[in-house]
N, C-alpha and C positions, 0 to 999 in steps of 0.2 A: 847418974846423969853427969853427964862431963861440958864444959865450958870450951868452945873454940875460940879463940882470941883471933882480931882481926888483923890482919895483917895487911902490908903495905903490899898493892900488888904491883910487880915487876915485869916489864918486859925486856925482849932479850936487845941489847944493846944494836943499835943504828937498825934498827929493823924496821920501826914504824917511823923512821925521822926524827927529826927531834922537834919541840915543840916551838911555837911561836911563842916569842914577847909580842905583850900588846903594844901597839904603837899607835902614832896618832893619825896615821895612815885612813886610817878607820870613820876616823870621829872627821877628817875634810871631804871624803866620799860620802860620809852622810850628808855634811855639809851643801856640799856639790848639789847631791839630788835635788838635796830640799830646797836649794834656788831654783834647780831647772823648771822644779813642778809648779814653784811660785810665777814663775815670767810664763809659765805656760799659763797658768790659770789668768794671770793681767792681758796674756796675750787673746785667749778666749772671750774674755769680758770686751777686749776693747771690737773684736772683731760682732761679737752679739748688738754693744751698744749701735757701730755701722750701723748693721743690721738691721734692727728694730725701733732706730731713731733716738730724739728725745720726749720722752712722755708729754710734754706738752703741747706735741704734735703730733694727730691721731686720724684715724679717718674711716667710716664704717660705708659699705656698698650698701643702699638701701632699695637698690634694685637697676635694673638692667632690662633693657631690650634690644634683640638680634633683629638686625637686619642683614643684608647679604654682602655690604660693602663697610658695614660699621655698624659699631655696640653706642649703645645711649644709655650711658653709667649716669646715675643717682647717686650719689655720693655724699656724705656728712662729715666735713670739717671741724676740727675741736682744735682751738689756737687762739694765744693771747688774740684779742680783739684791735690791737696797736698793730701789728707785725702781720707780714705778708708771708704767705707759705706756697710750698712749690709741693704736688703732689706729684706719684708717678705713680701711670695707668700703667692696665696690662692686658690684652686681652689675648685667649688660646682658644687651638681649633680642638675638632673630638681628638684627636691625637697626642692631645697638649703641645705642641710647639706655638711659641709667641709667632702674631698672627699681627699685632699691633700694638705701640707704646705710644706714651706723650708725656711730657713735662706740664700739668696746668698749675697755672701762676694763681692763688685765690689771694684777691687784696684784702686790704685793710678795711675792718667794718666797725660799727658798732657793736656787734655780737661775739661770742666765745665760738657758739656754735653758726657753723655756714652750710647751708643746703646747697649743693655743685649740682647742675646736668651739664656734663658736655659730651659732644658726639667725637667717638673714638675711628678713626679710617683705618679698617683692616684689609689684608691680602689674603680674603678667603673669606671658608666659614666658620663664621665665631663660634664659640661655645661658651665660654664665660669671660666674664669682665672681672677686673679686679684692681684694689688701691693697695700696691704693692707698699710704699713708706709715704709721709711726707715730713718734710726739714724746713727749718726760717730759711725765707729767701735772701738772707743776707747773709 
């Protein structure tokens, strides 16, 4: 049985280039990214919180009727009971295109929860009503 020894393997001189030094090149493009992806992800958040409001202001469809010039949205308000809120309707035809909106102002009550009808004026025929977000009116 015979033992091979390992040896250092050699290439043939400037043929594959020569190697890099590690440099810190490296570790500020890590750098880099990993802020980008951070201000991306704060940038997402802040765009979701837009979006979906602040939890203390909520608001459930509890029914709807069509009529040919406007929807009669039922609506459920959930909001400190001191502070006034602004909802915003929506209402779309079979096609989905907005057909009608409104801004309704619900004041200040005694209750957390507020039961809303108001009658929504569409350009067309509705097909559903909806409570897109609501925000403190102040």
């Amino acid at each position: 049985m015979s033992e091979t020894g390992t040896t250092e393997v050699r290439f043939p001189p400037g043929r594959y280039g020569r190697r890099r030094e590690s440099t810190h090149r490296r570790k500020w493009i890590a750098g880099g990214l990993s802020a980008l992806v951070i201000a991306g992800g704060v940038g997402v958040s802040l765009i979701m919180y837009d979006k979906y409001g602040d939890p203390n202001f909520s608001a459930t469809v509890q029914g709807y009727q069509l009529h040919p010039d406007e929807v009669e949205i039922t609506f459920q308000v959930t909001k400190p009971a001191d502070e006034e809120a602004i909802c915003l309707l929506r209402s779309r035809d079979m096609s989905g295109a907005e057909i009608g909106n409104a801004n309704v102002v619900i004041p200040t009550g005694e209750e957390d929860k507020v039961s809303v009808t108001y009658n929504l004026s569409v350009d067309g025929d509705p097909n559903t009503a909806e409570v897109l977000k609501c925000w403190p009116a102040s």
